[in-house]
N, C-alpha and C positions, 0 to 999 in steps of 0.2 A: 599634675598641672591644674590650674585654678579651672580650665574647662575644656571642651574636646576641639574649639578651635585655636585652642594656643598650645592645647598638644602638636596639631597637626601641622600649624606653623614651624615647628620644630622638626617636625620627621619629613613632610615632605621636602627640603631640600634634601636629595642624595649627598652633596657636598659635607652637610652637615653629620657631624659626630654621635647625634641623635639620633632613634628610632625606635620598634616596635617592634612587635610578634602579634600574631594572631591568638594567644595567649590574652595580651593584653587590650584588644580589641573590645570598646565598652567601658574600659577602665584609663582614667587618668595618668598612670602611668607611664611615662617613657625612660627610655634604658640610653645608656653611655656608654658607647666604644670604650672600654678603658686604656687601651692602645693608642687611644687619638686626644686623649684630656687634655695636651698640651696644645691643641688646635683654639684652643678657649681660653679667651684673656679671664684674668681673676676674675674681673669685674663681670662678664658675661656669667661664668660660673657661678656668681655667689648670686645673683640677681633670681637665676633660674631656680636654685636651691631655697633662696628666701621664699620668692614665688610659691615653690612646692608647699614647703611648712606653711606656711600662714593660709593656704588655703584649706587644710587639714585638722591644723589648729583651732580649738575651740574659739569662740569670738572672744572671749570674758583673754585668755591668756594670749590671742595674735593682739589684742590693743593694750595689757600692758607689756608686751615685746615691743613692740612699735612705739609705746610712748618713752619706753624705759633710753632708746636709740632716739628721742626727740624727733621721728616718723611719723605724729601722730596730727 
């Protein structure tokens, strides 16, 4: 995740298909029920996924990703 409060935006709902371990406590990270992925419209899924990448993504290759998708 791009920071530790949109991690935790994501795990603290228990409703939610997201969460964590104390593993990854510190780290960006969060994990996916993969028994529940059908709880998640496409669009929520690929947002959180884009999210991931591009915060990971060096700058030089997330802005031509983003421009190449007219995102920019």
């Amino acid at each position: 995740m791009p920071s530790e409060a949109d991690k935790q935006a994501l795990v603290q709902d228990r409703a939610s298909p997201f969460f964590t371990t104390l593993h990854f406590d510190g780290h960006p990270s969060v994990l996916l029920r993969a028994a529940r992925i059908g709880e998640l419209a496409l669009t929520e899924l690929t947002e959180v996924v884009r999210d991931a990448w591009l915060s990971q993504a060096s700058p030089t290759r997330a802005a031509h990703w983003l421009k190449a998708r007219g995102e920019q």
